[in-house]
N, C-alpha and C positions, 0 to 999 in steps of 0.2 A: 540670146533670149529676145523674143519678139513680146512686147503687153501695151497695150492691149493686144493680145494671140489670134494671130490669125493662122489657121481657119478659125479656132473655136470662140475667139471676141472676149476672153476671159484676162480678168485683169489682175497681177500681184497685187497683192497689197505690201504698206512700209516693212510689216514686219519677214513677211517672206521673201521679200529681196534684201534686206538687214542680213538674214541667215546666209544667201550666196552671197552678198560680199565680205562676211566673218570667211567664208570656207576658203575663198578665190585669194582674201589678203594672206591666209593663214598657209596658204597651198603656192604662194607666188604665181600664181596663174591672173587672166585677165578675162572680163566680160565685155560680150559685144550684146548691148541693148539698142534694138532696134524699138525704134519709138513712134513711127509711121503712124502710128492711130492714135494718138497720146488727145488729138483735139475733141477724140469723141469724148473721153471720160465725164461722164457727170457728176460723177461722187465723187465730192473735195477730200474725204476720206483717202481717196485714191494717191498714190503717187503718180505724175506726167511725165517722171524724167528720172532715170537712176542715182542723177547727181543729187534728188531730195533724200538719199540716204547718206548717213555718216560716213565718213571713209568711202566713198564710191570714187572721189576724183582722183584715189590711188591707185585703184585695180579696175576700171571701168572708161570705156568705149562707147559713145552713144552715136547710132544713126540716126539722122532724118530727113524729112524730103516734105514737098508740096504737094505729091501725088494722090497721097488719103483727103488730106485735108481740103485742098483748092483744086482736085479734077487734072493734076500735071502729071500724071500717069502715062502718059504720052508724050509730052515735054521733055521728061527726064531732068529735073534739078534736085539738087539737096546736099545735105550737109554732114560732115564726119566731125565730133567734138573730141581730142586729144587733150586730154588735161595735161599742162605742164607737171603735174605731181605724180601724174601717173609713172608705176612702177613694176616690171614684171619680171623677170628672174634674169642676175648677171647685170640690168641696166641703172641707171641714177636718177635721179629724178629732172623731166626735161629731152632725156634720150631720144624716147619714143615718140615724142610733139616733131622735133627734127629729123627724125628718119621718118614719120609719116610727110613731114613739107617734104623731105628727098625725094620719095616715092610720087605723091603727085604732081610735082614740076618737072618731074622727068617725065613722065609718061602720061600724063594729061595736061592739054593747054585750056581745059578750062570751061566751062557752060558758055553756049551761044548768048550776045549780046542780046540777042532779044527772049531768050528763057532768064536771063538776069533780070532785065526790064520786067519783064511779065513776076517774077520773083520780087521786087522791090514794090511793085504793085500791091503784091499782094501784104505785104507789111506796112503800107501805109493804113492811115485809119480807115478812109471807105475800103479796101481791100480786107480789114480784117473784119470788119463788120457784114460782108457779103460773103465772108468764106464764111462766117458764125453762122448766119441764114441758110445758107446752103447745108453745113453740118448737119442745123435742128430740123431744116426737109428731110434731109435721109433719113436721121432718127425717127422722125414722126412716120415714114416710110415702113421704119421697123415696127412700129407701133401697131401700124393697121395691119400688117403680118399675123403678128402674133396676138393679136385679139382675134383675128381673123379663126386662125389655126384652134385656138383655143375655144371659141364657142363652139366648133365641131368635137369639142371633147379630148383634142390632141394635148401633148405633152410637148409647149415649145418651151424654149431657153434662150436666152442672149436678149438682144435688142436694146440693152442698157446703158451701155458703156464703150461697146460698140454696133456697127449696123450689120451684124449677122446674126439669122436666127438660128437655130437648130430644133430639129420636131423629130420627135420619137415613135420610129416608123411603128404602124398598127401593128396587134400582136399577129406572128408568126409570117412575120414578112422580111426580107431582108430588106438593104437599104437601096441595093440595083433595085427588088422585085419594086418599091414601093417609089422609087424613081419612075420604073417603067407606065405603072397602074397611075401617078398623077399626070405624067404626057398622057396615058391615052385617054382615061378619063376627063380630065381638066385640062389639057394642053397647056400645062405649066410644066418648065421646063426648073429641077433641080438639082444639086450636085451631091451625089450619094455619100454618105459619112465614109464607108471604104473606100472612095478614094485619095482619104486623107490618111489612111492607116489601118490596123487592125483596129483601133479603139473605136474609130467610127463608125464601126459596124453598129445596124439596129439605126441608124441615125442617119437624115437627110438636112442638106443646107441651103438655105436661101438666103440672100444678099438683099439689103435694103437698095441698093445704088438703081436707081433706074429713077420714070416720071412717074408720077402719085399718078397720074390717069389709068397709068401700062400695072401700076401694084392693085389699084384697087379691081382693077376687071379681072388679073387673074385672082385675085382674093376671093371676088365673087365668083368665079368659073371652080374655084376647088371646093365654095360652101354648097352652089348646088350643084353641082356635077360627081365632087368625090364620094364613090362608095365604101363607107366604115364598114 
């Protein structure tokens, strides 16, 4: 389970991850939440981590990294949470924390000294205050997006929780043709909902992640350039 969801930037709420951990403790099965975007959330509503539900550190797995949040996408660090409590069919409680240490000390020696460096950086206080900054850029990134989109009359979504938008391609367009029609028309370049699946068909995707210079010029090139 990926939340915030990438592609689509949508976020569980307590009560909806409540429900897969009743199924997963009641099923002896076990969840991998991936939490990579957990720093965009803005609604304190929201959960950031599986472990804010009851019983999670029984039946649950959480990943994370510096990549979304601090730009280490490149770097490659991050981190795997093994609850000692955790428990999944046949094992005790404890099991699973120690065959996961088996597993990684055998076959990884470890993040480069200077991705840990660069990692410990970012956990001190100017670190976390420059990665907050950088986050509210992207989102504000998403903002001029979808205001963007939206005063042309379009149907966008996302940009809340996390920095992807999604816009609902014009009617009787698929989401390649209307990929195609904004390269040529705008010379913005986006990533068609099909190729995330059948669901995202009718739907196209844009990413906050760039400079507020490079969002705002194609913002402007799709209001006057795009033909509704």
């Amino acid at each position: 389970m990926c939340f915030p969801n990438n592609p689509t930037g949508a976020v569980a709420t307590k009560k909806q991850l409540k429900e897969f951990v009743d199924y997963v403790i009641g099923n002896q099965a076990v969840i991998i939440f991936d939490a990579a975007y957990c720093e965009y959330i803005k609604d304190k509503n929201l959960p950031r981590s599986i472990y804010e539900i009851e019983g999670a550190k029984s039946c649950a797995i959480e990943l994370q990294s510096f990549s979304k949040s601090a730009g280490f996408t490149g770097v490659r660090l991050g981190w795997t949470v093994v609850p000692k409590d955790l428990i999944v069919e046949g094992s005790k409680p404890g099991e699973i924390n120690q065959l996961w240490n088996r597993r990684q000390t055998t076959m990884f020696n470890g993040a480069s000294n200077i991705a840990q460096e660069g990692g410990l950086a970012i956990l001190s206080d100017e670190g976390q205050k420059q990665t907050h900054e950088q986050i509210r850029y992207y989102m504000d990134n998403a903002r001029v997006i979808k205001t963007g989109l939206q005063s042309l009359g379009l149907k966008a979504f996302g940009g809340v929780n996390a920095p992807y938008i999604w816009v609902k391609c014009p009617e009787g367009l698929t989401s390649w043709e209307f990929f195609d029609k904004l390269l040529k028309e705008a010379h913005v370049v986006g990533t068609p909902g099909f190729g995330f699946g059948q669901m995202g068909e009718g739907y196209l995707r844009l990413s906050a992640f760039g400079h507020r210079e490079n969002i705002e010029k194609a913002v402007k090139s799709i209001q006057e350039n795009l033909k509704i």
